[in-house]
Structure formats: structure tokens, C-alpha cells
C-alpha positions as CSV (number, residue, x, y, z in Angstrom):
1,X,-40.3,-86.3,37.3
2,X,-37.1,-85.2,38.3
3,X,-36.9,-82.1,35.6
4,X,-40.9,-81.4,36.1
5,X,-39.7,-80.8,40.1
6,X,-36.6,-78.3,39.0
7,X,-38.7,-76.3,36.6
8,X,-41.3,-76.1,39.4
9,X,-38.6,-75.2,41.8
10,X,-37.2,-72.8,39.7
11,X,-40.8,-71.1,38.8
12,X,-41.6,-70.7,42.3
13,X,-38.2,-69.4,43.1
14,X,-38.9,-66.8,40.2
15,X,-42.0,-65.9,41.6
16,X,-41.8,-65.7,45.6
17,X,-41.8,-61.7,45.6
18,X,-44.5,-61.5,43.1
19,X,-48.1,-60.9,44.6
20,X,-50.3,-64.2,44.2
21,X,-52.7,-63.0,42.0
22,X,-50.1,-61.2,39.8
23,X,-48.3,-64.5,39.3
24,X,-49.1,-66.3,35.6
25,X,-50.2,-69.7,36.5
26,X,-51.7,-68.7,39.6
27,X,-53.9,-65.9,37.6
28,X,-54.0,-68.9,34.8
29,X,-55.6,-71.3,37.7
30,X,-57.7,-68.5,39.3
31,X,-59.2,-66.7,36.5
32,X,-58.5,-68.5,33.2
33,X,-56.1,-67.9,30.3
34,X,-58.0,-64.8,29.1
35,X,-56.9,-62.7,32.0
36,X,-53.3,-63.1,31.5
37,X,-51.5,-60.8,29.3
38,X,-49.4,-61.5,26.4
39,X,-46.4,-61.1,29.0
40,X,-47.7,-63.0,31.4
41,X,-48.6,-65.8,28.4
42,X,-44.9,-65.7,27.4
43,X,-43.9,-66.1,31.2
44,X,-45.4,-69.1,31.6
45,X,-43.2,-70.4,28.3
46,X,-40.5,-69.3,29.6
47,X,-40.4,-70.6,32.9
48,X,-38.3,-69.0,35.3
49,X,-36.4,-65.4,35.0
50,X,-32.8,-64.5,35.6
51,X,-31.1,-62.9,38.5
52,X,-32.2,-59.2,39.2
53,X,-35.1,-60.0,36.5
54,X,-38.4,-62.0,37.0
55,X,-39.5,-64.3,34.2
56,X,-42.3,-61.4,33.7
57,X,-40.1,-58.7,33.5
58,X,-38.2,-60.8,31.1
59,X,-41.2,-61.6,28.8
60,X,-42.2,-57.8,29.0
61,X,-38.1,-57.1,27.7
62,X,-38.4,-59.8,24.6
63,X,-42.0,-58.5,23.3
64,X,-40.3,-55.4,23.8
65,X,-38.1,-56.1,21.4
66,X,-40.6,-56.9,18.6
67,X,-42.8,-54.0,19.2
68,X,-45.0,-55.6,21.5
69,X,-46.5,-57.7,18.6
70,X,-46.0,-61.6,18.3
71,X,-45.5,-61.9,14.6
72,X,-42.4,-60.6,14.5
73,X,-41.2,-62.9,17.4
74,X,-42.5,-65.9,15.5
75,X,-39.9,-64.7,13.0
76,X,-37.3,-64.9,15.0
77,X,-34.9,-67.7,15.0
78,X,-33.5,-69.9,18.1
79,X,-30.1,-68.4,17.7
80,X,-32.1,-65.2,17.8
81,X,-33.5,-65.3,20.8
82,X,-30.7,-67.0,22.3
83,X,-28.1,-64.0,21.3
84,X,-30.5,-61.4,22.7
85,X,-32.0,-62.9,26.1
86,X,-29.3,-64.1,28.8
87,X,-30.9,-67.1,30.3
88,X,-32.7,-67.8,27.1
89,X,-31.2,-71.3,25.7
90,X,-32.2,-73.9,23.5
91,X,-35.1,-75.8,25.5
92,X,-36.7,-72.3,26.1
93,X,-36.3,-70.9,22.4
94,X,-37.8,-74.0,21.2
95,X,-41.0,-73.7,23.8
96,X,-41.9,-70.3,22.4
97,X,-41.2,-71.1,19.1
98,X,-43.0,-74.3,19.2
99,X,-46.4,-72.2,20.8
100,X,-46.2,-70.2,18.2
101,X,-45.9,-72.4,15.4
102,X,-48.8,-74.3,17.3
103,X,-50.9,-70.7,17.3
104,X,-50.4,-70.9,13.4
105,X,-51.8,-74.1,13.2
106,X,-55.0,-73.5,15.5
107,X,-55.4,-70.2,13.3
108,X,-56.0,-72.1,10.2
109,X,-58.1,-74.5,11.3
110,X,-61.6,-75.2,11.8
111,X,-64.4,-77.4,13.2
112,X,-64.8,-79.1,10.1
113,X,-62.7,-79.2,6.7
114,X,-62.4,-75.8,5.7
115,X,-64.3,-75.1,1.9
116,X,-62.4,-73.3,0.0
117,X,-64.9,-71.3,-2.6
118,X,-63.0,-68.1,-3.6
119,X,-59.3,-66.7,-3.4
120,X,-60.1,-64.7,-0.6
121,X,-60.9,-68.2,1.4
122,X,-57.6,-69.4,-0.3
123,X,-55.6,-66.9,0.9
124,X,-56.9,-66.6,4.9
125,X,-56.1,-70.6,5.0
126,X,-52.2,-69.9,4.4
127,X,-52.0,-66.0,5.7
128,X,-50.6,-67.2,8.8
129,X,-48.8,-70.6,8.0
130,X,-46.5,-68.8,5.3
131,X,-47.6,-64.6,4.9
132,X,-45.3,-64.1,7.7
133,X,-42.0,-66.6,7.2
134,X,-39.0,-64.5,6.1
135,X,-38.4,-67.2,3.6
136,X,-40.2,-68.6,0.9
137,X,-41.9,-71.8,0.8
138,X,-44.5,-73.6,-1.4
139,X,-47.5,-75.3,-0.5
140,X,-50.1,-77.5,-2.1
141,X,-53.7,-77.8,-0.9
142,X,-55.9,-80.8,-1.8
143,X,-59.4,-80.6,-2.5
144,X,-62.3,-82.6,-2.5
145,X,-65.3,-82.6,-4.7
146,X,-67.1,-80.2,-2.4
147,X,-64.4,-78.0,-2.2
148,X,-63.0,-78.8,1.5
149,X,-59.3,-79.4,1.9
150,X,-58.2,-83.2,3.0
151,X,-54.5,-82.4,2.5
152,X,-52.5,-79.5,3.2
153,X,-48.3,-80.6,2.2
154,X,-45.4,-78.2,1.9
155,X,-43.3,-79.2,-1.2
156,X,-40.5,-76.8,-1.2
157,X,-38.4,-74.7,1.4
158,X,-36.1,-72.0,-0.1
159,X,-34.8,-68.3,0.7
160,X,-35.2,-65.0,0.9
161,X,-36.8,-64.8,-2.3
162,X,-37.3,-68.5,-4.3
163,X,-38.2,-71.9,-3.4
164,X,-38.0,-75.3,-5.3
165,X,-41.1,-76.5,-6.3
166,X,-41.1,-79.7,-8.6
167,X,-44.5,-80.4,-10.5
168,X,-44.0,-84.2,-10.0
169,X,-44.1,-83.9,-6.7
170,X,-47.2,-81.6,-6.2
171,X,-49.3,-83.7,-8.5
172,X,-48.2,-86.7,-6.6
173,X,-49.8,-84.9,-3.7
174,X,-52.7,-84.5,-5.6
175,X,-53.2,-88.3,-6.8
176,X,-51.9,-89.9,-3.0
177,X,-54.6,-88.3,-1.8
178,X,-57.3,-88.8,-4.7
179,X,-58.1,-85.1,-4.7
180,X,-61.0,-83.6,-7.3
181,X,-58.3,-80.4,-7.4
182,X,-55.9,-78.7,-6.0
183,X,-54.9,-74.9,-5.3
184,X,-50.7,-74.1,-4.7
185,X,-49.6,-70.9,-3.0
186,X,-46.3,-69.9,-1.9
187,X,-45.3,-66.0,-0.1
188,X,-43.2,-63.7,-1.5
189,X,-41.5,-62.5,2.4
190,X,-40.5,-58.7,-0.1
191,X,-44.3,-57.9,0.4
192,X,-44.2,-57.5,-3.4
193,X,-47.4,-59.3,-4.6
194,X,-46.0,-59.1,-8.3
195,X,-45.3,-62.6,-9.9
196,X,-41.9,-63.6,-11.3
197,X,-41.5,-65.0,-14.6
198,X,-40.3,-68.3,-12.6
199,X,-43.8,-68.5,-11.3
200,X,-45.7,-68.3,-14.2
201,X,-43.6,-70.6,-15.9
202,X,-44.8,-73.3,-13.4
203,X,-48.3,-72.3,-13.2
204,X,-48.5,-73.1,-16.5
205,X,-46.9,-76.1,-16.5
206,X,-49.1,-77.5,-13.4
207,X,-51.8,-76.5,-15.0
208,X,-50.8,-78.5,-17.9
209,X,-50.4,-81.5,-16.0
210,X,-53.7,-80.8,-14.2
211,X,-55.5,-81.7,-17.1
212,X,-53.6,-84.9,-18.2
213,X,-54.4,-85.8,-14.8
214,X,-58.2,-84.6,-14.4
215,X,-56.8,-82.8,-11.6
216,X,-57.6,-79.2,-12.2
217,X,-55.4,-76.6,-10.6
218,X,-58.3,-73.9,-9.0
219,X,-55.9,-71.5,-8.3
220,X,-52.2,-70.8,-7.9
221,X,-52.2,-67.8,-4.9
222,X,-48.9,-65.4,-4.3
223,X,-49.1,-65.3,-0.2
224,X,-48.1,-61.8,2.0
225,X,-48.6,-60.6,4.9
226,X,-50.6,-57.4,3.4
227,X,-52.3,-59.1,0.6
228,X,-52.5,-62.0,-2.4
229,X,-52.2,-62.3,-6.2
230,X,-54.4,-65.1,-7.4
231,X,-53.9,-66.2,-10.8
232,X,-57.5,-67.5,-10.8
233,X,-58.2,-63.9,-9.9
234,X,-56.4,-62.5,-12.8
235,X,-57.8,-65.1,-15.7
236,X,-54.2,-66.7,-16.0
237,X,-54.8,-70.4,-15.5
238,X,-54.1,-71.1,-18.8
């Protein structure tokens, strides 16, 4: 309890010149987590502020920084926020990382199995896991006979612009988890929605072991942040 005591000490320490009602977990408490602003939100992660700054003004500085929007700090590395935020170390980098990478999750979920029916379903289940990662990475999606996912994996993790992504391994995914089909996507972070040579090479050759497997591949789906290229969509799945 001992470190639960300090950051409580140091929270109220942060807070004693801030008005009761303007403090975050007080307003949190009071009136719920929809009053709070996105700075006030971040405050809360953060915990405490620095000397001459309050953890508000502090939050206020870092979405600042990304243009007051939070997809560009969920880009943002530990080092990154680390380098740029004096009293900003590694157990507080990881906190608002890890929210955010939690607000990705919640964002592509649902109350029951999502049903994927269309590329345009396809492509809002992995917008915000991968249309925003400044590298690339490839995911395989598991479906059942009705169309709902039961499995979502990531295969590969590469860089800037390619990823690994070994057939074996994404059908394996497909026949652990006894799937009717199965729809891949990896994002392009370049915004260029254009497929490379490399990726139709292994849309074809999924697709080829898709049959040999009565696994069908529904779609293979090109992920950015301002749009998708489905092969499906195009008539390439040959």
C-alpha cells in the first residue's frame, strides 16, 4: 500500500491550490468521467505535476504537443514522451500508453462477436488497432460460419514500410481455431493505399492454401488511417 499512499500524497500535493471542483478525480467522483476534459483525463494518468507546473497544466503542455488530438500521442513512444516531459519517466509513459492501447481495444469491440459482412466492416474492426501505428504489422481475423470473428492474432511486426508475414503461420491460425474463413489486413503507415507486388504475391499464395485447406480467404484489406484497399473489393482473390 505503501506506493498507492505516495502517489496519493503526491496527487494531493499537486493539487492543494486547485479549486475542488476543478480538480480531476474530485470532478471524476462528483460528476462522472464525461465532465472531465481530455486534459483533465490525461491528469489523472499522469498523477502528480512538476515544480512550478500542475499535473493539469502538464497534461494541457503534452496534448499540446500533438495538436490537441490523441492519435498522435498514441504514436508516440516511451522514450518519446520521456525526452519531451521533465517529470515524465518510465511508470508514467507506460500508464498513458497502456490507456491508450486499452481505448484501441474497447474501440474495436462490441457486445457480441462482431459479423463481418463487407470490407467496409473489415476495415472499421482494424482502423484503430493498426490505421494509426507508424509501423507495419499484419493481422489475421478468424471467422466463423456466420461470419463473427472468434480470433483476432497479429502474425508479423515490421517497419516503416514491410512486415513478415509467413502463410504457415496464418493458416495455422485459421485451423487452431477451426475457423469457416479468414480475412488478413495489414496498414501501410505512408497513407498510400496502393499494394506492393510483395503483397500480392502472398495474397495469392494464402489464397492458394485457403483452398487446400477449405479455409477460404474473404478478403485480404490494405489498413490507413484515411482509407482501405480490399482485394475482395477489387476482384483479386484469385
Amino acid at each position: 500500500m505503501d506506493g498507492e499512499d505516495n502517489e496519493n500524497k503526491g496527487y494531493c500535493r499537486a493539487m492543494k491550490n486547485i479549486a475542488a471542483d476543478d480538480r480531476p478525480r474530485e470532478k471524476a467522483l462528483k460528476y462522472g468521467f464525461g465532465a472531465l476534459s481530455q486534459a483533465e483525463l490525461l491528469a489523472i494518468l499522469i498523477g502528480s505535476g512538476t515544480p512550478g507546473e500542475s499535473v493539469v497544466e502538464l497534461a494541457q503542455r503534452m496534448l499540446q504537443w500533438c495538436d490537441n488530438r490523441l492519435v498522435p500521442l498514441g504514436q508516440k513512444t516511451i522514450g518519446d514522451l520521456k525526452r519531451n516531459f521533465k517529470g515524465i519517466g518510465d511508470a508514467k509513459a507506460i500508464t498513458i500508453l497502456s490507456a491508450i492501447e486499452l481505448a484501441k481495444r474497447y474501440s474495436s469491440e462490441d457486445f457480441v462477436a462482431p459479423q463481418i459482412t463487407d470490407s467496409t466492416k473489415a476495415y472499421n474492426l482494424m482502423k484503430f488497432q493498426i490505421g494509426y501505428l507508424p509501423h507495419e504489422e499484419f493481422w489475421v481475423v478468424a471467422l466463423n460460419t456466420a461470419k463473427r470473428v472468434i480470433a483476432r492474432v497479429r502474425i508479423g511486426q515490421g517497419g516503416t514500410s514491410s512486415t513478415s508475414a509467413d502463410p504457415k503461420m496464418i493458416m495455422k491460425v485459421a485451423v487452431d481455431n477451426l475457423a469457416n474463413s479468414i480475412i488478413v489486413f495489414h496498414n501501410h503507415p505512408s497513407g498510400n493505399l496502393r499494394p506492393s507486388l510483395q503483397d500480392d504475391n502472398l495474397t495469392h499464395k494464402l489464397v492458394e492454401a485457403g483452398k487446400l485447406l477449405d479455409i477460404p480467404v474473404d478478403d485480404h484489406i490494405i489498413v490507413c488511417a484515411n482509407g482501405y484497399y480490399s482485394y475482395a473489393g477489387q476482384g483479386r482473390l484469385v
